[in-house]
C-alpha positions as CSV (number, residue, x, y, z in Angstrom):
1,X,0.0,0.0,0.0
2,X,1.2,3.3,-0.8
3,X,0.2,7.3,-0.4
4,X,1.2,10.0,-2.3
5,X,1.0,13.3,-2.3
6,X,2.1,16.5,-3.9
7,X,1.7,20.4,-2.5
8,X,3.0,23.6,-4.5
9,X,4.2,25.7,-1.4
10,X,5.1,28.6,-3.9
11,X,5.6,28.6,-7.7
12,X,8.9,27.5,-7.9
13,X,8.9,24.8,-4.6
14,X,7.1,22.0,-4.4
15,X,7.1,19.7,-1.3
16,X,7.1,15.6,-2.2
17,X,5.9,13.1,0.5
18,X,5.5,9.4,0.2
19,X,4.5,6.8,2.8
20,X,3.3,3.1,2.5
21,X,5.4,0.0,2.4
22,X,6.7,-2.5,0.1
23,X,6.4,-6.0,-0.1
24,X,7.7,-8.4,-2.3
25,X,7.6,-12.4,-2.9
26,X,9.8,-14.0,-4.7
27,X,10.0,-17.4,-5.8
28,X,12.6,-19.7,-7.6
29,X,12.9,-22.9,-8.8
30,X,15.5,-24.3,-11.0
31,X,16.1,-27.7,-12.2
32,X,19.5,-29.0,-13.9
33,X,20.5,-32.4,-15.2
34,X,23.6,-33.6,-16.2
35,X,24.9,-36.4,-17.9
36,X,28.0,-38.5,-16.1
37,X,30.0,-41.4,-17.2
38,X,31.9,-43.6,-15.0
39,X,34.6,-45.3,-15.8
40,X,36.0,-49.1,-14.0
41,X,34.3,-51.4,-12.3
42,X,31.7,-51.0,-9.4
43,X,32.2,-52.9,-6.1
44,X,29.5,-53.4,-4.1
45,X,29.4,-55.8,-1.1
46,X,26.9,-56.1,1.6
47,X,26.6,-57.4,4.6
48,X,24.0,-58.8,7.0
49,X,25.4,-58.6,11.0
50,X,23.3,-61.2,12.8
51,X,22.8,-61.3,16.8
52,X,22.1,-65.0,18.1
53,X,21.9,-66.6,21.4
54,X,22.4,-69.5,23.1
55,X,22.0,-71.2,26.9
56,X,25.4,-72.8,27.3
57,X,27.6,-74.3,30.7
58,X,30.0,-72.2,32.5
59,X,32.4,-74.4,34.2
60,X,34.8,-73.2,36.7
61,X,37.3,-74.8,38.9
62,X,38.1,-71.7,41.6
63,X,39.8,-74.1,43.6
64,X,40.7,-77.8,42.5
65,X,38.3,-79.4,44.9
66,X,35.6,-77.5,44.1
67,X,33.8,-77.3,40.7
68,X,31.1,-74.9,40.1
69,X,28.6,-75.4,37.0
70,X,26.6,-72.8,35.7
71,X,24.3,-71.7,33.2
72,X,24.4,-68.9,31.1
73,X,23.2,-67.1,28.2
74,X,25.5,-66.5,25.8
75,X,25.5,-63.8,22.8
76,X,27.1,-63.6,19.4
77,X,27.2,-62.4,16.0
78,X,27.7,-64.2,12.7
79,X,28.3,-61.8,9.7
80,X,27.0,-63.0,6.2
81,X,27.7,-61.3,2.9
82,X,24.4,-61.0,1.0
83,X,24.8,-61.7,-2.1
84,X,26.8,-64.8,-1.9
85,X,25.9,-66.4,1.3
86,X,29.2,-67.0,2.4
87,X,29.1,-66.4,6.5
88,X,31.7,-65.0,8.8
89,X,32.0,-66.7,12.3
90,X,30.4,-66.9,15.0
91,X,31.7,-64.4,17.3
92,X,30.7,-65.7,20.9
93,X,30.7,-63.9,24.1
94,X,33.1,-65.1,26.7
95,X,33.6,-65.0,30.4
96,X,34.7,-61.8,32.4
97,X,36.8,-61.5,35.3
98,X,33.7,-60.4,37.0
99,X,32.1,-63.5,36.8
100,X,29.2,-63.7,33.9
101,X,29.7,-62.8,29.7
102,X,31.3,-60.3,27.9
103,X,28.9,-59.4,25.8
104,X,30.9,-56.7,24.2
105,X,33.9,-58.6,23.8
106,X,31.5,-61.0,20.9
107,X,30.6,-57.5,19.2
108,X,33.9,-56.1,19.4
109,X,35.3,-58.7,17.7
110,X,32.6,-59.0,15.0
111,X,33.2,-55.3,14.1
112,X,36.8,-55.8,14.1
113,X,36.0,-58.7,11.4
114,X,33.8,-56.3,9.3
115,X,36.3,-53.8,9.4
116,X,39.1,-55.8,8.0
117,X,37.1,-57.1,5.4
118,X,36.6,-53.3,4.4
119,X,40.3,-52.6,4.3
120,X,40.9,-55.7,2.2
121,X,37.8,-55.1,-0.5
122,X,39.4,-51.0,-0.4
123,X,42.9,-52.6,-1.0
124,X,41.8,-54.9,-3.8
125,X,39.8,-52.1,-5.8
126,X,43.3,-49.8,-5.2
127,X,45.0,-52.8,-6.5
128,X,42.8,-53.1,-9.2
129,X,42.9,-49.7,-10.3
130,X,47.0,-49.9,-10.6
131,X,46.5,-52.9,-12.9
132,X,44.3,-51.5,-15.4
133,X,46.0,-48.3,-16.3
């Protein structure tokens, strides 16, 4: 909205005043494509991390005379590539120092796993690469 008005004060003067405000909306959208080749092979691996569980016997001797049995649940992981089948493991939990199962020792050691087979798959695409050039 905007007022405007316009008053000779003498002949040669006039006096300008203009009130109101402005408003504006703008709006953009933009869309861009672009074509891309890629050269080499594509690696792709996937993996499924599985979490299992089983009821199995602690047995430990504190002293020699006496034997003590227990039971205890015991967690692991078993890592299987997707496509393939092929299965990594099992990674089991063992027993603490506390008495009972490390259940983040089994993990642990499945990410470990999962992380070397990264470091190999990176190594053999590097190695790859060398080969075809």
């Amino acid at each position: 909205m905007e007022v405007r008005f316009k008053v000779p004060l003498i002949s040669i003067f006039t006096f300008d005043a203009k009130t109101g405000e402005e408003t504006a909306h703008r709006e953009l959208s933009r869309y861009e494509t672009a074509k891309v080749t890629r050269n080499g092979q594509t690696i792709s691996k996937s993996y499924i991390v599985k979490k299992l569980a089983r009821n199995s016997l602690l047995i430990s001797p504190p002293n020699p005379s006496v034997i003590v049995v227990s039971l205890a649940r015991q967690i692991g992981y078993l890592i299987e590539r997707k496509e393939v089948g092929d299965t990594i493991g099992p990674f089991w939990s063992f027993p603490s120092f506390e008495g009972g199962l490390d259940d983040m020792a089994a993990y642990q050691s499945a990410l470990n796993s999962l992380t070397k087979l990264q470091e190999e798959t990176a190594y053999d695409i590097r190695r790859r690469a060398a080969l075809s050039r």
